[in-house]
C-alpha positions as CSV (number, residue, x, y, z in Angstrom):
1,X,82.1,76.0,122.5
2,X,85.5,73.5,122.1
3,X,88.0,73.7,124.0
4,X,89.8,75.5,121.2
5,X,87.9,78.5,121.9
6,X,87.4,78.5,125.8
7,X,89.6,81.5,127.2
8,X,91.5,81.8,124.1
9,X,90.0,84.7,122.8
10,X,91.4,87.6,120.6
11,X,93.5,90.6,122.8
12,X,95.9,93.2,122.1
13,X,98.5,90.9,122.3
14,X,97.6,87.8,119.5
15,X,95.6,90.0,117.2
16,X,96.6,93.5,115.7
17,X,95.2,95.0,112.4
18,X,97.1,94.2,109.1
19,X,98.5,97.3,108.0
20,X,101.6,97.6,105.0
21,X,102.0,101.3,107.0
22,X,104.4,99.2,109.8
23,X,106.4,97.7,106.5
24,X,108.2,101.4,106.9
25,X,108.9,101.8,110.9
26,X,110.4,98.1,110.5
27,X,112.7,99.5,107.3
28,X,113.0,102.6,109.7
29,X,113.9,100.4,112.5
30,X,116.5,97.9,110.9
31,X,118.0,100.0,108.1
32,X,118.0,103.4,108.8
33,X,121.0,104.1,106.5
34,X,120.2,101.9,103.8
35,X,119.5,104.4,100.8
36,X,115.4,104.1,100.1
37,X,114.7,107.1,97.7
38,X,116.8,108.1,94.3
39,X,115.2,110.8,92.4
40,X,117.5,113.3,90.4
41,X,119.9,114.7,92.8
42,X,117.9,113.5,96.0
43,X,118.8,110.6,97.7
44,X,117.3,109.3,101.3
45,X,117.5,107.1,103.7
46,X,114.9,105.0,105.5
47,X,115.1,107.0,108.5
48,X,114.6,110.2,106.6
49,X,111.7,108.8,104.1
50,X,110.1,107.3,107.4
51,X,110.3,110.8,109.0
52,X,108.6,112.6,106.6
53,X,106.1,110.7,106.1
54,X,105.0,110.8,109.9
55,X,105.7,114.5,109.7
56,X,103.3,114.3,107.0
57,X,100.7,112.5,108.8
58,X,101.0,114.7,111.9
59,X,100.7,117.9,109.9
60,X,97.2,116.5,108.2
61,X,95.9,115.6,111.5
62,X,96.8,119.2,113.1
63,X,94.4,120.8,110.3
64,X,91.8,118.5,111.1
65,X,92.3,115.6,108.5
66,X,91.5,112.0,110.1
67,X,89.8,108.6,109.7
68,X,87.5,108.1,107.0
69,X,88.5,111.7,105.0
70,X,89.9,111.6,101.5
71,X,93.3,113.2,100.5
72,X,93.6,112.9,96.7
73,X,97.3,113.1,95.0
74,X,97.5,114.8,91.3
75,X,101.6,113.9,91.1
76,X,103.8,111.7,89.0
77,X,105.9,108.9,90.5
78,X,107.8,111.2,92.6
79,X,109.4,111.2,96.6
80,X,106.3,112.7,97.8
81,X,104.1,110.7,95.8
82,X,105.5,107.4,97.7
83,X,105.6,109.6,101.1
84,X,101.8,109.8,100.4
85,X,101.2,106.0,100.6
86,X,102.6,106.3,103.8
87,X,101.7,109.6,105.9
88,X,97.7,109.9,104.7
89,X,96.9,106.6,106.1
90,X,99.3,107.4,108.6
91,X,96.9,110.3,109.8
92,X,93.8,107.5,109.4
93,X,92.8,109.3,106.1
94,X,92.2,107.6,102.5
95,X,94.7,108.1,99.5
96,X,92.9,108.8,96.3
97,X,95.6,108.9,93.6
98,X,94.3,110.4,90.3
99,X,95.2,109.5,87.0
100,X,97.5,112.7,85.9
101,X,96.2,112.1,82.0
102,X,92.3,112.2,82.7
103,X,90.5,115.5,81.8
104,X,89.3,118.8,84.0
105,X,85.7,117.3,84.2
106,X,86.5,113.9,85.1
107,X,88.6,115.4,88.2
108,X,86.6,117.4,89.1
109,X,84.0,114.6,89.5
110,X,86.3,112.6,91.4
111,X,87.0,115.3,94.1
112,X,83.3,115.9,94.9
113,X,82.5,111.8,94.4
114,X,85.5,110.8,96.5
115,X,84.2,114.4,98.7
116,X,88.2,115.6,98.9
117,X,89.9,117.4,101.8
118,X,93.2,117.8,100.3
119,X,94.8,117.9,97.3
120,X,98.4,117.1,96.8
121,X,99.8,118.7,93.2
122,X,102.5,118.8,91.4
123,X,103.7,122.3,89.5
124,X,102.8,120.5,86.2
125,X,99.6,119.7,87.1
126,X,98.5,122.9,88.7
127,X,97.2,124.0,85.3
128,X,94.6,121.3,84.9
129,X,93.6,121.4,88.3
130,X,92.8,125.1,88.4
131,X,90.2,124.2,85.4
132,X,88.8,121.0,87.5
133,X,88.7,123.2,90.7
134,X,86.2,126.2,89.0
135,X,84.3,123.2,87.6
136,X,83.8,121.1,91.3
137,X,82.1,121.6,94.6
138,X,85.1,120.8,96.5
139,X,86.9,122.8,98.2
140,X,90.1,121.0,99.2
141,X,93.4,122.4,101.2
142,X,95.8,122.7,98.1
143,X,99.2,121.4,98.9
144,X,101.2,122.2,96.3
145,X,104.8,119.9,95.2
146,X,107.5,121.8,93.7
147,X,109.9,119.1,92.1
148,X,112.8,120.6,91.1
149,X,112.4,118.0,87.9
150,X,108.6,119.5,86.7
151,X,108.8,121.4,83.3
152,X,111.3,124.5,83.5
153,X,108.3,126.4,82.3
154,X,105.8,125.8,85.0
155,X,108.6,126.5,88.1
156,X,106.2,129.2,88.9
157,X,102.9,127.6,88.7
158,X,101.1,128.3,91.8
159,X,96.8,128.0,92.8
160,X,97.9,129.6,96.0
161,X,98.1,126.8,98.3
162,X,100.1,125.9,100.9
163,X,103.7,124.1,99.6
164,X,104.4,120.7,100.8
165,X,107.9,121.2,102.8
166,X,105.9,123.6,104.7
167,X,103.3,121.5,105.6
168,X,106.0,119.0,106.4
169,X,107.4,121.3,109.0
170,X,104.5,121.4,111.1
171,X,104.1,118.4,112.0
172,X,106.1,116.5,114.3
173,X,108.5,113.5,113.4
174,X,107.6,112.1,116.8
175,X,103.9,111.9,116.6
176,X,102.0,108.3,117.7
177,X,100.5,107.9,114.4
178,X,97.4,105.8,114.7
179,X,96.7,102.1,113.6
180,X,94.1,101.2,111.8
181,X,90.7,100.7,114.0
182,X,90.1,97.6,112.2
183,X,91.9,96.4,109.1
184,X,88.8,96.4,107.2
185,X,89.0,100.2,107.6
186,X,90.1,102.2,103.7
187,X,93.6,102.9,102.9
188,X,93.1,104.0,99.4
189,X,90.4,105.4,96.8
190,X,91.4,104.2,93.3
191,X,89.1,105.3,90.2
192,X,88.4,103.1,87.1
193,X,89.3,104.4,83.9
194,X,86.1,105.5,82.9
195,X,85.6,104.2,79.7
196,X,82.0,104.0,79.7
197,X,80.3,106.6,81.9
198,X,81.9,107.7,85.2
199,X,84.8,106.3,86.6
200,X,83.8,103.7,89.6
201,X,85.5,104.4,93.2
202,X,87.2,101.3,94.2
203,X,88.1,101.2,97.7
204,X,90.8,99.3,99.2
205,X,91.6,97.9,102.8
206,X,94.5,98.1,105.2
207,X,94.2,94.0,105.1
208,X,94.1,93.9,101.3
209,X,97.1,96.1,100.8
210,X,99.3,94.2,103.0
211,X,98.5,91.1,101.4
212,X,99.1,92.1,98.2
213,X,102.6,93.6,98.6
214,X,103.6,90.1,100.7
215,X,102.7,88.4,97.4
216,X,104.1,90.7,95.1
217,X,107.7,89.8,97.0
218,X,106.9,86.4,96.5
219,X,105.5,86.6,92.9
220,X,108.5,89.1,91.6
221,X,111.0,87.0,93.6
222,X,112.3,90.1,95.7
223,X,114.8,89.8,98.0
224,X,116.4,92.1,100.5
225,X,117.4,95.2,99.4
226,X,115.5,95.3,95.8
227,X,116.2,98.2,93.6
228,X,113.2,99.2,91.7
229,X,112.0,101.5,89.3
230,X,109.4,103.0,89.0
231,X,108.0,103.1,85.6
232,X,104.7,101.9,86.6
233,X,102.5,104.8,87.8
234,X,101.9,105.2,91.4
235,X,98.7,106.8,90.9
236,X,97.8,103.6,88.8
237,X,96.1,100.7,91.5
238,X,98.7,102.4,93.8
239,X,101.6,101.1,92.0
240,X,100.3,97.5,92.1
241,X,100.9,98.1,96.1
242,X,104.5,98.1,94.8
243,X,105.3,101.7,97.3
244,X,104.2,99.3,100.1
245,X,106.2,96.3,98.8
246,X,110.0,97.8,98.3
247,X,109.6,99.4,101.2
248,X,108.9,95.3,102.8
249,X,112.2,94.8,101.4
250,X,114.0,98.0,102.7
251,X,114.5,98.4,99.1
252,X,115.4,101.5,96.9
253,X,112.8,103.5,95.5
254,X,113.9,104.7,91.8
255,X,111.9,107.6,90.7
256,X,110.9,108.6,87.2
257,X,108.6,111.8,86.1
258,X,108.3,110.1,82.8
259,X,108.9,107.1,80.7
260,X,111.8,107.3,78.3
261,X,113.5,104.8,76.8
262,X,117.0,106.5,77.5
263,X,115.7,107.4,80.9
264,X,114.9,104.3,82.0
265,X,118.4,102.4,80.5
266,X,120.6,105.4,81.9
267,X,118.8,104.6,85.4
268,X,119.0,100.8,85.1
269,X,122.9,101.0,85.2
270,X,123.5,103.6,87.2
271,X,121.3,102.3,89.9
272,X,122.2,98.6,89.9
273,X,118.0,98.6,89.3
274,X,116.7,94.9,89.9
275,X,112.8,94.7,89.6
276,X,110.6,97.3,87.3
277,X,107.2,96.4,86.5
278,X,104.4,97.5,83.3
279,X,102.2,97.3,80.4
280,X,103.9,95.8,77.4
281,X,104.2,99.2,75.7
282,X,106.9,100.1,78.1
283,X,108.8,96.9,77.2
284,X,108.4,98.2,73.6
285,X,109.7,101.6,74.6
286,X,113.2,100.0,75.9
287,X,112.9,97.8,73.4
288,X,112.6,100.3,70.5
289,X,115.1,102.5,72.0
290,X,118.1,103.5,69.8
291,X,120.8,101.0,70.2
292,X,123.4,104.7,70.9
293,X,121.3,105.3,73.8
294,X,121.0,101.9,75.6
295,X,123.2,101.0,78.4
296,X,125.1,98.1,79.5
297,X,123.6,96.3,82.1
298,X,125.6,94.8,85.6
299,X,122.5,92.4,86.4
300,X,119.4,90.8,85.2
301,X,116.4,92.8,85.7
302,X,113.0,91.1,86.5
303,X,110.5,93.1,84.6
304,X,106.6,92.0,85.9
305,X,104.0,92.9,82.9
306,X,100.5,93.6,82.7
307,X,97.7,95.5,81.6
308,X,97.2,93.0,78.2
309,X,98.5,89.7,77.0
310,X,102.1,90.3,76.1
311,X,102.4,89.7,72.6
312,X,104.2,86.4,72.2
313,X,106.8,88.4,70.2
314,X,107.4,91.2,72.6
315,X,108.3,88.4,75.2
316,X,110.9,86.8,73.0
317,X,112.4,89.9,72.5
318,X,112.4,90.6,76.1
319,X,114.2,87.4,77.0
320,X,116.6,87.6,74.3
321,X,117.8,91.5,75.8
322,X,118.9,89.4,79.2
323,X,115.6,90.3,80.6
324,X,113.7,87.9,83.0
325,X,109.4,88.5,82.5
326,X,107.1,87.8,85.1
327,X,103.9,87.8,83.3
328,X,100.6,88.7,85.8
329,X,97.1,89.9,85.5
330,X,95.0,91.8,87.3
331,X,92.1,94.9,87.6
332,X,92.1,97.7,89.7
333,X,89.4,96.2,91.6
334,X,91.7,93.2,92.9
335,X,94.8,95.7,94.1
336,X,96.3,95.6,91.0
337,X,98.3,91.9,90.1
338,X,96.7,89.3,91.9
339,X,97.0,86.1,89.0
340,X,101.0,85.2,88.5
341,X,102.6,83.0,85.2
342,X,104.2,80.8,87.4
343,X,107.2,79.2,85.9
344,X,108.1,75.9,85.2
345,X,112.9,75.3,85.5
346,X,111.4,72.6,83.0
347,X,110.0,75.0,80.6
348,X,113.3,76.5,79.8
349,X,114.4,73.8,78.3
350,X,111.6,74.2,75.3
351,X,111.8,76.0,72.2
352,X,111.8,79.7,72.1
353,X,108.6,80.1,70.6
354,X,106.6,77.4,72.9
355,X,108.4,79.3,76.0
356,X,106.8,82.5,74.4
357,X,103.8,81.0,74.2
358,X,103.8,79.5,77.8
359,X,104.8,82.7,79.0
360,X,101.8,84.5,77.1
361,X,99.2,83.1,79.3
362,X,98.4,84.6,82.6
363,X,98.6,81.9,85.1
364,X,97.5,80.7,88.4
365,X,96.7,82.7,91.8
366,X,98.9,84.7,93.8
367,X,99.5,83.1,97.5
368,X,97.5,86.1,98.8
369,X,94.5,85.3,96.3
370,X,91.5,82.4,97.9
371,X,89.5,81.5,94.7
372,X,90.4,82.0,90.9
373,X,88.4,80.5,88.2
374,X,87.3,80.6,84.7
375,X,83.1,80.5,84.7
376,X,79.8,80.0,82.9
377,X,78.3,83.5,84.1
378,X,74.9,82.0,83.7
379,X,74.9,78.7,85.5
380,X,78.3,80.1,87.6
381,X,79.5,76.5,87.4
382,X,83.4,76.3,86.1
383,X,84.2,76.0,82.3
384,X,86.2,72.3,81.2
385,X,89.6,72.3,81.5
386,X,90.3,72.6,78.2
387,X,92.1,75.2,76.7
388,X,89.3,75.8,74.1
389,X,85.3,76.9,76.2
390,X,85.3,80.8,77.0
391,X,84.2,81.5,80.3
392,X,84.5,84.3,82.6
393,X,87.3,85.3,84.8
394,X,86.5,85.0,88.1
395,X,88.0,85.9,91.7
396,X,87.5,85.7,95.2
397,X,89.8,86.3,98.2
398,X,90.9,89.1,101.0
399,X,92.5,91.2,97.7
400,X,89.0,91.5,96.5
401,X,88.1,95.4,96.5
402,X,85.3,96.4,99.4
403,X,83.6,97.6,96.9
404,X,82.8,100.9,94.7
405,X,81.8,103.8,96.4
406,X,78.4,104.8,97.0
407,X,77.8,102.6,94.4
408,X,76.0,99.4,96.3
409,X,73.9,98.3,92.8
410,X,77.5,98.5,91.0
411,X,79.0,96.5,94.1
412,X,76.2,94.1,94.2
413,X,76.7,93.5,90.6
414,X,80.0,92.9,90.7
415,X,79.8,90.4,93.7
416,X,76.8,88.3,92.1
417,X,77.0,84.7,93.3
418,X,79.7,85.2,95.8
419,X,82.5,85.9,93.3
420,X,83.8,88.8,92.0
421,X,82.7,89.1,88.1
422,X,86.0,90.5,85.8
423,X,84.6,91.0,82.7
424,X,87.2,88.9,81.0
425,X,86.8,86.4,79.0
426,X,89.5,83.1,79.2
427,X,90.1,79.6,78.7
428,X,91.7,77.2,81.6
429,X,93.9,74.9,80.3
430,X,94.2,71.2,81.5
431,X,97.0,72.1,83.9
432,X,95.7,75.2,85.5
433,X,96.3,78.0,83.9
434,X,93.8,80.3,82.6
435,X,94.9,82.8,79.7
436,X,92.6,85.5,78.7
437,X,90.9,85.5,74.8
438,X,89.2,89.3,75.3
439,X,87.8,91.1,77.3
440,X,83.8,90.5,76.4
441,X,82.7,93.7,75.0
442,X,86.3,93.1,73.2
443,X,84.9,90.2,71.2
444,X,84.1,90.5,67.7
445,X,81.0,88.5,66.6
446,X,81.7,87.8,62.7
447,X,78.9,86.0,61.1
448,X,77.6,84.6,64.5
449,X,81.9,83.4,65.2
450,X,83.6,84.7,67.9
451,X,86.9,86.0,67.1
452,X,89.4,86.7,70.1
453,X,90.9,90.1,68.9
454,X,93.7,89.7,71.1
455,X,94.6,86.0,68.8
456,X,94.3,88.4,65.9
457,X,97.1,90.7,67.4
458,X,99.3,87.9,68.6
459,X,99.1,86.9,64.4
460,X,99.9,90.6,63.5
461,X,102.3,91.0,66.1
462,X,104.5,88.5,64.4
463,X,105.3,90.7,61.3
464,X,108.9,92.5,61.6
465,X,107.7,96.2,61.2
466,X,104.6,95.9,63.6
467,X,105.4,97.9,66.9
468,X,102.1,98.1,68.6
469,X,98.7,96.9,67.2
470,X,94.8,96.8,67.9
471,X,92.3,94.8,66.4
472,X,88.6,95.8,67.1
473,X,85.3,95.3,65.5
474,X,84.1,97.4,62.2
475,X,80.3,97.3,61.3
476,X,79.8,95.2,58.5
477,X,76.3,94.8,56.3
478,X,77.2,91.1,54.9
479,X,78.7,89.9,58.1
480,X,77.5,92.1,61.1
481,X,81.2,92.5,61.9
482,X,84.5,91.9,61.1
483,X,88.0,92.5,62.2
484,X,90.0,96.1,61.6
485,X,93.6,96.4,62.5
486,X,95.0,99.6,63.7
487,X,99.0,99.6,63.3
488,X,102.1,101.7,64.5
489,X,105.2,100.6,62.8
490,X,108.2,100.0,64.1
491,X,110.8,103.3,63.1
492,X,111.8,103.2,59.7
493,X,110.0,100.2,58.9
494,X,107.7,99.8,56.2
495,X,105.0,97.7,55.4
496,X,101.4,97.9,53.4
497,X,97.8,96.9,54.6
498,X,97.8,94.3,51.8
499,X,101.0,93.1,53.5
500,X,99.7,92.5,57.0
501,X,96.1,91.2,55.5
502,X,98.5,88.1,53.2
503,X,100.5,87.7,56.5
504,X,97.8,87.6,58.6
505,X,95.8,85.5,56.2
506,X,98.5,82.5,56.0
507,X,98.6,82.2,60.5
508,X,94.7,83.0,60.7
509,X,91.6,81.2,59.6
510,X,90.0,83.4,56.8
511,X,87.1,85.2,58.8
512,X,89.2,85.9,61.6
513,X,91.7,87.7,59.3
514,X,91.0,91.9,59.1
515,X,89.2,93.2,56.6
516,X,90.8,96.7,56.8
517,X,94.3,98.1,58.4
518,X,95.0,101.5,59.4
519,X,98.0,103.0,60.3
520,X,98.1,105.7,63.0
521,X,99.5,106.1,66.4
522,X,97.2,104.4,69.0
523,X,95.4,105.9,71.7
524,X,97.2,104.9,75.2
525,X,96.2,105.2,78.5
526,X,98.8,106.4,81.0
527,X,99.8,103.5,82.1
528,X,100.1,101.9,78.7
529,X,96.8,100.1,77.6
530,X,95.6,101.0,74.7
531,X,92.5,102.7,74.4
532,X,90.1,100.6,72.6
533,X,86.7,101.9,73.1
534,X,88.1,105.1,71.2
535,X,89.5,102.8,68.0
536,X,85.8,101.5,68.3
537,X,84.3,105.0,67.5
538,X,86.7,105.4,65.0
539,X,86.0,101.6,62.7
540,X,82.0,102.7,63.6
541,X,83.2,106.0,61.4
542,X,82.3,108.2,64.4
């Protein structure tokens, strides 16, 4: 033992649990008049958002609710969807926000997987849940959420439960919620979309979330006072951790039921809105928005993407509207954004295109993130620096998941060499950066080449009257497989599948170019990413 170590040891007074729950006493504390919630005709402060959520907290712990029990939230991105973030952990318990999209069954699996003790709903969920409810085991305390803002025709919905304000008013606004035991301990439950057998529980730490939401400030470029709004889903990797970030900031929480392109305009200039974050459709959606219906805008608004490489277009567009992109990358499993395009003042000074194309990769590590790296999965040695040899993503780091829930082999799998495995495939280029080529049950194996579907969107992408596109594999006798195009057009544009197949054919080398186009609205998840397993089944003519 050193000196360093002899009567220096850890006490209540050097060491205390990370935790992003004090991010809202300390908001409570230093503004408790600066406005922290906007959400149709409501508007609090920090001092009232702090109270409720303790209230909330001390009214789950009166019936019984405590450390290691799982409150699941059905709701939009609503007040008491962010008060949840806050006053379950608050009571010790777990959040487990569902996705509002996925079917009866699928919730109903994840309230007897996650083994849920309450339920928080919103009016215009009720419906589904009532089906997942006579289909699950569980038997949670319904709390039921009656936004004034739900669908006019489901004011009434009830399942009987108890309503939220109610619960609200027994609990105290005084009560000593507890810190964490150890900030290991779970703050949150998130489920994975599912796309191939049941969804996976990924469970998140006290430790984890804090970090994260330091390096989203850091990342987005947040300072005091941010406005933000939310057209990200909270249920979806709890907002990125973004409910735990703002509130860092003692910034205003912007609420949105749904996104709409003249919503979220109309609420960027009324609000003064700084920061909003998303997949790439919702930067289509205020893109495509009819010019009548758009907004003038007091400030610059920093937009942080994800979900899928923003198509180089899509980004030029962006910039050119006054808006500043943040480009970052992530999985549900690493608290949401965890890889950031960090940019260079020198890059500005390029062409528009070769910004775009900077801009379309997805970076380096966040601060809060230890190891990032593009791998051989077989040797787990890193790929060259190239810009060309696929590996594997790969991460490491206190934003790392624990793991899946009573899922150890999944876990195990996942953490194979001391690294956590992504799934997608990338390239790092000679400075750095690593930009992903597919994810790898994305790539398309043509005549024993690999084709990156995502370099055959970027091609398509470029065309004037694409809006949103997918490129995934069709069955093909001569060739195994080969590359088929689903389109949406832009409104009122036009535009042929030989069209796209010549314009894809003179940017693309010939076997990479699709062999079919069809036009259709694309499958979307709720947060934007398009569904590609389900534009598998239909090329495979299932």
């Amino acid at each position: 033992m050193t000196d360093y170590e002899t009567g220096l040891a850890r006490n209540a007074a050097n060491h205390q649990p990370l935790t992003p729950l004090l991010f809202m006493e300390r908001a409570a504390q230093v503004f408790p008049d600066h406005l922290a919630v906007v959400h149709g005709a409501v508007r609090r402060n920090y001092r009232e958002l702090r109270d409720r959520c303790v209230r909330l907290a001390h009214a789950l712990s009166r019936r019984g609710i405590g450390r290691g029990d799982t409150v699941a939230a059905l709701l939009p991105n609503i007040p008491e969807m962010l008060e949840c973030h806050y006053g379950v952990p608050m009571a010790g318990a777990v959040l487990n926000t569902i996705n509002t999209r996925l079917d009866a069954g699928t919730i109903a699996y994840i309230l007897d997987h996650g083994e849920a003790k309450a339920i928080v709903v919103d009016r215009e969920f009720m419906p589904m849940l009532r089906v997942a409810l006579a289909q699950a085991k569980a038997r949670p305390l319904v709390i039921e959420v009656a936004d004034p803002l739900a669908p006019a025709a489901l004011q009434g919905e009830t399942l009987g439960g108890i309503a939220y304000d109610a619960l609200l008013v027994e609990g105290d606004a005084a009560f000593a919620w507890p810190m964490p035991a150890d900030e290991w301990d779970a703050i949150t439950l998130n489920y994975t979309s599912g796309t191939t057998g049941r969804p996976k529980g990924v469970v998140y730490h006290h430790r984890g979330a804090q970090l994260l939401a330091v390096g989203n400030v850091l990342s987005a470029g947040m300072g005091k006072h941010p406005v933000y709004l939310w057209t990200l889903p909270m249920f979806h990797c709890n907002g990125w951790c973004f409910p735990w970030t703002v509130t860092a900031q003692a910034g205003v929480h912007v609420c949105l039921r749904a996104v709409r392109g003249p919503d979220m305009w109309r609420l960027m200039a009324e609000e003064g809105v700084t920061h909003m974050c998303g997949a790439p459709i919702v930067m289509a959606t205020m893109l495509n928005t009819p010019e009548a219906e758009k907004r003038a805008l007091a400030r610059q608004v920093q937009f942080v993407v994800a979900g899928a490489p923003p198509p180089e277009a899509v980004l030029a567009a962006m910039r050119a509207a006054g808006f500043a992109v943040c480009h970052v990358y992530g999985l549900t499993e690493v608290y949401g954004p965890s890889v950031v395009n960090e940019w260079h003042e020198a890059w500005n000074a390029k062409p528009g295109p070769e910004q775009a194309a900077l801009m379309a990769r997805q970076g380096v590590r966040y601060l809060a993130l230890e190891g990032l790296d593009v791998m051989d999965p077989a040797t787990m040695r890193p790929v060259p620096a190239d810009g060309a040899t696929l590996g594997e993503v790969m991460m490491r780091g206190n934003v790392v998941m624990k793991g899946y829930l009573k899922d150890p082999a999944a876990t195990n799998a996942a953490f194979a060499g001391g690294w956590f495995h992504t799934g997608d495939l990338a390239v790092k280029h000679p400075d750095g950066y690593i930009q992903l080529k597919d994810r790898s049950k994305d790539i398309i194996i043509s005549g024993g080449e690999n084709i990156s579907s995502i370099e055959v969107e970027d091609a398509l992408y470029k065309h004037p009257a694409v809006a949103v596109v997918a490129v995934v594999a069709r069955p093909d006798e001569k060739w195994g497989e080969t590359p088929c195009a689903f389109v949406e057009l832009k409104p009122g544009a036009s535009a042929t599948a030989e069209e796209l197949i010549a314009f894809a054919r003179e940017r693309l080398a010939g076997f990479k170019v699709p062999r079919h186009v069809v036009f259709a609205e694309l499958p979307k998840t709720s947060t934007g990413k398009i569904q590609k397993h389900v534009l598998r089944s239909q090329a495979k003519g299932e």
